[in-house]
C-alpha positions as CSV (number, residue, x, y, z in Angstrom):
1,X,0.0,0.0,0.0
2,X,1.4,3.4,-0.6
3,X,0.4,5.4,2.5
4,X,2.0,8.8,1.2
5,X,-0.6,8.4,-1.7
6,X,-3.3,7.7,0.7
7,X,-2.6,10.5,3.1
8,X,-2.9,12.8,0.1
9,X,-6.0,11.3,-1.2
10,X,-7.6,11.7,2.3
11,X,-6.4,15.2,3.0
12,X,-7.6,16.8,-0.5
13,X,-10.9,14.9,0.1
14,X,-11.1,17.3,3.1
15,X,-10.1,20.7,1.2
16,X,-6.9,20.7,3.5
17,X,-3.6,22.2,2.6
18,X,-0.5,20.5,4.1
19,X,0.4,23.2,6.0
20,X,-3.3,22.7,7.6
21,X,-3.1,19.4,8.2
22,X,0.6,20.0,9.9
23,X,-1.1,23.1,11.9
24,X,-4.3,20.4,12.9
25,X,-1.5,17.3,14.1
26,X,1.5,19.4,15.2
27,X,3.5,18.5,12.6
28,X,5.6,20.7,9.7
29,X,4.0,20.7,6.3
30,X,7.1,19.7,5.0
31,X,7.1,16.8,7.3
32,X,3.6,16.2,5.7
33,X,4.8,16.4,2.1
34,X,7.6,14.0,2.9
35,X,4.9,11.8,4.1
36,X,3.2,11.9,1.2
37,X,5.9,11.7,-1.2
38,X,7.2,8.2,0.8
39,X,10.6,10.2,1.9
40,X,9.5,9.8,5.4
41,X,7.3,7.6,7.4
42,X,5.2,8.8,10.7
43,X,5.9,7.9,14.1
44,X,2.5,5.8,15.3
45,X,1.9,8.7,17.4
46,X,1.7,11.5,14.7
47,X,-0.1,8.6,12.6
48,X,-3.0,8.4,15.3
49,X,-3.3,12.1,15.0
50,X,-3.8,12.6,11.5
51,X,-6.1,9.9,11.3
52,X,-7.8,12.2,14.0
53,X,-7.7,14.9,12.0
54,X,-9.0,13.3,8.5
55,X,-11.7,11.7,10.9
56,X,-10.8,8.3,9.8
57,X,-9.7,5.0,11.6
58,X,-6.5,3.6,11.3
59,X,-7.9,0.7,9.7
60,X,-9.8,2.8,7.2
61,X,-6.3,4.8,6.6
62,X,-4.8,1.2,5.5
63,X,-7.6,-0.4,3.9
64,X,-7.8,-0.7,0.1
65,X,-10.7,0.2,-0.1
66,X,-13.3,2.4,2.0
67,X,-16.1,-0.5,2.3
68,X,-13.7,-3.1,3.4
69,X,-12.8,-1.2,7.0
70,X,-16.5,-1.1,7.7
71,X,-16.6,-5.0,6.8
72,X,-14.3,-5.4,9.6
73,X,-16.2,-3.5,12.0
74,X,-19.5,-5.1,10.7
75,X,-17.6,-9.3,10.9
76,X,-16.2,-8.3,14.5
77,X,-19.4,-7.1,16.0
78,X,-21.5,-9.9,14.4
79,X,-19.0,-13.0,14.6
80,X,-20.5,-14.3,17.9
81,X,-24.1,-13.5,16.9
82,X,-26.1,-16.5,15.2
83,X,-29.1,-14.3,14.3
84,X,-26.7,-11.5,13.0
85,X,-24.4,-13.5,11.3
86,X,-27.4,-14.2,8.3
87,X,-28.4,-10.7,8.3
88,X,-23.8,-9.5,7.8
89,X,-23.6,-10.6,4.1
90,X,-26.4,-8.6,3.5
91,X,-24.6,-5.4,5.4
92,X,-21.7,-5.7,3.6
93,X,-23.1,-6.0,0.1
94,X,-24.9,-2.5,0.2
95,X,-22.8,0.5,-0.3
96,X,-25.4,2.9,1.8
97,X,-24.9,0.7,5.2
98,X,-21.3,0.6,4.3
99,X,-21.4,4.6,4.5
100,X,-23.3,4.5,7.7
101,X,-21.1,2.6,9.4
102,X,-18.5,4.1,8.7
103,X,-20.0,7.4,10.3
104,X,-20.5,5.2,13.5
105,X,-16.8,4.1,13.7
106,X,-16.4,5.8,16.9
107,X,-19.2,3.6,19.0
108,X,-18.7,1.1,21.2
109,X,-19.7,-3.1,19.8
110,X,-22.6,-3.0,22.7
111,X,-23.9,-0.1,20.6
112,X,-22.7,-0.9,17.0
113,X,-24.6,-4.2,17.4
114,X,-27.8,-2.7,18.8
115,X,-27.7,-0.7,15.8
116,X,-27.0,-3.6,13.4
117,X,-30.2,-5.3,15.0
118,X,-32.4,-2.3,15.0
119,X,-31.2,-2.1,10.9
120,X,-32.1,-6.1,10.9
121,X,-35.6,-4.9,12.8
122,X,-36.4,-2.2,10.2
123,X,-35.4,-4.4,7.0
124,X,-37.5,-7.1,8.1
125,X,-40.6,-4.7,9.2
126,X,-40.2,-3.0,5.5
127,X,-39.8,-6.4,3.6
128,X,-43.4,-7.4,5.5
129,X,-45.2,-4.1,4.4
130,X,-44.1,-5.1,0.7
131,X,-45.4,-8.2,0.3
């Protein structure tokens, strides 16, 4: 994976110059273009904090794609879950629910599964009304 691509990708996706995103993580922007041009590779420390600042997980930062971080949220939250477990293939086939839970990274699994069986709850109410 080429992080220094990444991190460019994610900061112009949020209309951020590097010396911005150095300002935001306490970092100099040339630090930041080094980053981004491979020349130099963040400490874990400064990596948690841009991550902060671009509002993304570290596992979102290194996925290959956006959808597959939720994925892993989704599998680790349903793996023990018989009833869920059905429902996951479903989750992680729709691009909406993959954006949604990517706006929920930040909850705990108590509350990410609630949420994933409410979703279940709602599908299965609105697949009823249809028929």
């Amino acid at each position: 994976m080429d992080y220094g691509k990444r991190l460019r990708e994610l900061r112009n996706s949020k209309y951020l110059s590097a010396n911005a995103l150095g300002r935001m993580v306490d970092l100099d922007q040339t630090m930041i273009y080094k980053i981004e041009r491979n020349e130099a590779k963040p400490s874990l420390d400064s990596l948690e904090r841009i991550c902060s600042a671009l509002d993304v997980t570290m596992a979102e930062f290194f996925a290959d794609n956006p959808t597959e971080a939720a994925n892993v949220t989704i599998r680790s939250v349903t793996s023990d879950d018989a009833e869920l477990l059905e429902f996951r293939k479903e989750l992680e086939e729709r691009e909406d629910l993959q954006r949604f839970f990517r706006q929920l990274k930040s909850l705990s699994p108590q509350t990410l599964k609630r949420v994933i069986r409410y979703i279940k709850m709602v599908e299965e109410e609105e697949a009823k009304d249809n028929l």
